[in-house]
C-alpha positions in Angstrom: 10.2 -28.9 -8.0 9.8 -25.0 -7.3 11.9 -22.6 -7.7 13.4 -18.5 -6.7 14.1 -16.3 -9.5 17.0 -13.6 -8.4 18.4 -10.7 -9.6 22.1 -10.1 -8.9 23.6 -7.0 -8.6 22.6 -5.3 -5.9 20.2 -8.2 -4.8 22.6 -11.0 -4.1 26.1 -9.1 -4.5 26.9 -6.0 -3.4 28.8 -5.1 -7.1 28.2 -0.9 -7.4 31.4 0.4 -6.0 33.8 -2.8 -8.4 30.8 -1.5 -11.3 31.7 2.3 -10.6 35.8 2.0 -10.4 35.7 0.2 -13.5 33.1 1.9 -15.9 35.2 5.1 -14.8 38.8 3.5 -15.6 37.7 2.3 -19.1 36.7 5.4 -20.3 39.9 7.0 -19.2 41.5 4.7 -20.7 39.9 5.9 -23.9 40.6 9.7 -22.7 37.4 10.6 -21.5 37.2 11.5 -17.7 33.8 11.0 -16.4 32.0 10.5 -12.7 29.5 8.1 -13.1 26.2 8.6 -10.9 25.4 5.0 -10.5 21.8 5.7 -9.5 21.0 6.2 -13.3 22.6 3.2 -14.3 21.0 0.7 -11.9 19.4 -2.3 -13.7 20.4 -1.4 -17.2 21.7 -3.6 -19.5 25.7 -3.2 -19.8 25.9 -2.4 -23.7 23.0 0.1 -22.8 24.9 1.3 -20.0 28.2 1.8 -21.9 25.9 4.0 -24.9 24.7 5.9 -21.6 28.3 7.1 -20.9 30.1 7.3 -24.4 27.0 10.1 -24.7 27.4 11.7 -21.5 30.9 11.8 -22.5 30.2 14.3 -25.6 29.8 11.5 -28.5 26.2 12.1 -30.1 27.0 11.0 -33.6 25.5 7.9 -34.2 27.9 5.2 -35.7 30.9 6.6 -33.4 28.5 6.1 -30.4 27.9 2.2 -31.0 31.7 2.0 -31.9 33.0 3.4 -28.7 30.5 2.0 -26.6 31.7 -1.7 -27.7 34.9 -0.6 -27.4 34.0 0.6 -23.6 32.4 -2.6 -22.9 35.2 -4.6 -23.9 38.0 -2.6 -21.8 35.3 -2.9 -18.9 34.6 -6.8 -18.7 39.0 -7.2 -19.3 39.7 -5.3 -16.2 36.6 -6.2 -13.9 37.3 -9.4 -12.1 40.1 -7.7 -9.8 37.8 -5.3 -8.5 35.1 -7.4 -8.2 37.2 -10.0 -6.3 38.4 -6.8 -4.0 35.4 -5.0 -3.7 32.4 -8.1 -4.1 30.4 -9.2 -1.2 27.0 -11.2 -0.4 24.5 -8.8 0.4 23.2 -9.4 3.7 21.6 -12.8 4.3 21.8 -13.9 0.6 24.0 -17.0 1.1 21.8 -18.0 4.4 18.7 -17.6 2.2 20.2 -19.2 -0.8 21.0 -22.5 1.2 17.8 -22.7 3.2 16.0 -22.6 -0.3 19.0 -25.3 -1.4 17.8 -27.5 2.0 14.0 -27.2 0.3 15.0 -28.6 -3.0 14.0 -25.1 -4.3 15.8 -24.4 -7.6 17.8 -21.2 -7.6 17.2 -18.9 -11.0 19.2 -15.5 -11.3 18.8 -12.6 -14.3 20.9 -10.7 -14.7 21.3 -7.6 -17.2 25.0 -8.2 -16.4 27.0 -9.8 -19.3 27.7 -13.4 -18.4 31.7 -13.2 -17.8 30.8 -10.5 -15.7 27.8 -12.6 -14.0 30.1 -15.0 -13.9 33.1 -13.6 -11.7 30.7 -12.0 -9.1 28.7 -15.5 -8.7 32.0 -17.1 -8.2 33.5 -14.2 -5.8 30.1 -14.3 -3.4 30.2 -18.3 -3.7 26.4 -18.9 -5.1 26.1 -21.5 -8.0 22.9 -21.2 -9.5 20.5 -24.0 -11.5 20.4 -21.1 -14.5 21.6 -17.7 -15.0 20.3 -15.6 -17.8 22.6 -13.1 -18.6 22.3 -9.4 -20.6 24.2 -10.9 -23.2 21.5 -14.0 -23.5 18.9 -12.2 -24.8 17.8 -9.4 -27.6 15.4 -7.5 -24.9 16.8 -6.8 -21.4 14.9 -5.8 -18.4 11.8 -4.7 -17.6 11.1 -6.7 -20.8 10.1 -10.2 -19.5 12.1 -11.9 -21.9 14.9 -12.5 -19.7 12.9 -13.6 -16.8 10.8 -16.1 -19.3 13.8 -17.5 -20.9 15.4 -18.2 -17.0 11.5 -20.0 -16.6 11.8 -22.0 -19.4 15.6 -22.9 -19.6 14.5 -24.7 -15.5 11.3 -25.9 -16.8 9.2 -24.2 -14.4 6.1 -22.4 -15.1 5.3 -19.1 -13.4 3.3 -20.5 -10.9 6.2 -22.8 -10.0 7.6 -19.8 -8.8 7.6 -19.2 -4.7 9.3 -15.8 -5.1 11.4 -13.1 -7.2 13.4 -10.7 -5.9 15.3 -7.5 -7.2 16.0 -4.4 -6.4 15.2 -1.9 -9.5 12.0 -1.3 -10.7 13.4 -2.9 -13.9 13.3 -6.1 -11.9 9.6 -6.1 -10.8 8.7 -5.3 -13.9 10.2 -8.0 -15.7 9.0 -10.4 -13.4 5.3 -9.4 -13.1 5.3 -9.1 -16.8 6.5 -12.8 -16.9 3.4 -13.4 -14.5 5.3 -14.2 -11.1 2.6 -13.9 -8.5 5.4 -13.1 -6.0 7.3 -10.6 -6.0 9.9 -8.9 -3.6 12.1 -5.6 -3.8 14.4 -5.3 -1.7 17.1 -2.5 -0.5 20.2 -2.8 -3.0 23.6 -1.1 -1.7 22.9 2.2 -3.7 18.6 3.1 -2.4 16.4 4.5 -5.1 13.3 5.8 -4.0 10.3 4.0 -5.8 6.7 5.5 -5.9 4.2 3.4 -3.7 2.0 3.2 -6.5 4.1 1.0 -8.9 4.8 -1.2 -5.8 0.9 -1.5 -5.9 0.6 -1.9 -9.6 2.8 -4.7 -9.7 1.8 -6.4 -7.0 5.6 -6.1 -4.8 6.6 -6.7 -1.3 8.9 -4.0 0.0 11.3 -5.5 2.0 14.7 -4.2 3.9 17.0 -7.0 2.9 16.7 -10.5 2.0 17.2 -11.2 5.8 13.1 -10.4 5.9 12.3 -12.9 2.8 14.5 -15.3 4.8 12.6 -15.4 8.0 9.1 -15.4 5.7 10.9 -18.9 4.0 11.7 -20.1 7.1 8.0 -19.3 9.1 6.4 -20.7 5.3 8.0 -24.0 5.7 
């Protein structure tokens, strides 16, 4: 049995505008009014993210940071599953390329540095249920560590090599998975675009792609 490893957000699901309208609505709702450039936040886990904003809000001391921050997260994951289930969809060709890998027998592995009731509500919003999903929440060391990609290896009992392909669409990603010695690795276009230097593609051995349509029609010519 082989197997896929995915990211999520912004690889499978397009998430950033549900992700935005939320982050922005809990912190009002703990009277701070902040516009959240997404760009910064892409790939980070969600307690990081929430420390990211409680500071850009004007909270530098310490112990009031990590309080607020939880309490961000918390009002966050309560009022994200309507926006997600308004504003969700499958990124192009991820539900095409998720049941031609299904057809193969191939075993479908996402990491996420989304908290798993988040993960959760997206997966079931853009209809894809995974063999394992490793969450933010699931591990001490998010991405670009490899321990999330490694755990999601060893939770389907797959070695690297059993791997055909990962895909993301952060440099977080790629990292994670090279460091967890995929041999394959894809990053694709997410719905916001970062720019990402040539040479880091090249260091970690990446495929640039425009959409998972491309890594579709590779699957399709490979088998």
């Amino acid at each position: 049995m082989k197997g896929a490893v995915f990211d999520l957000d912004g690889t499978l699901a397009s998430t950033a505008k549900a992700h935005k309208i939320a982050w922005e609505l809990s912190l009002k709702q703990l009277g701070f009014e902040l516009n959240i450039d997404m760009e910064s936040l892409l790939g980070k886990r969600a307690m990081d993210i929430a420390l990211i904003l409680i500071e850009k809000a004007g909270i530098k001391e310490v112990n009031k940071k990590n309080e607020l921050a939880k309490k961000l997260l918390e009002i966050k994951s309560s009022i994200f599953a309507p926006y997600i289930m308004k504003y969700a969809e499958p990124m192009p060709c991820a539900t095409q390329l998720i049941n031609n890998l299904r057809e193969k027998h191939i075993k479908i592995l996402i990491v996420t540095s989304s908290l798993k009731i988040t993960a959760l509500k997206v997966l079931e919003k853009i209809n894809i249920n995974p063999d394992v999903l490793i969450s933010g929440d699931d591990v001490i060391k998010g991405k670009p560590d490899p321990e999330p990609t490694i755990l999601a290896l060893q939770k389907s009992s797959l070695r690297p090599e059993d791997i055909i392909f990962a895909v993301g669409d952060t440099i977080y990603d790629i990292i994670s998975f090279s460091e967890a010695k995929i041999r394959k690795i894809y990053l694709t276009n997410g719905d916001i675009r970062v720019p990402i230097d040539e040479n880091l593609l090249k260091r970690y051995n990446t495929i640039k792609v425009n959409s998972l349509c491309d890594i579709k029609e590779a699957i399709n010519l490979a088998f």
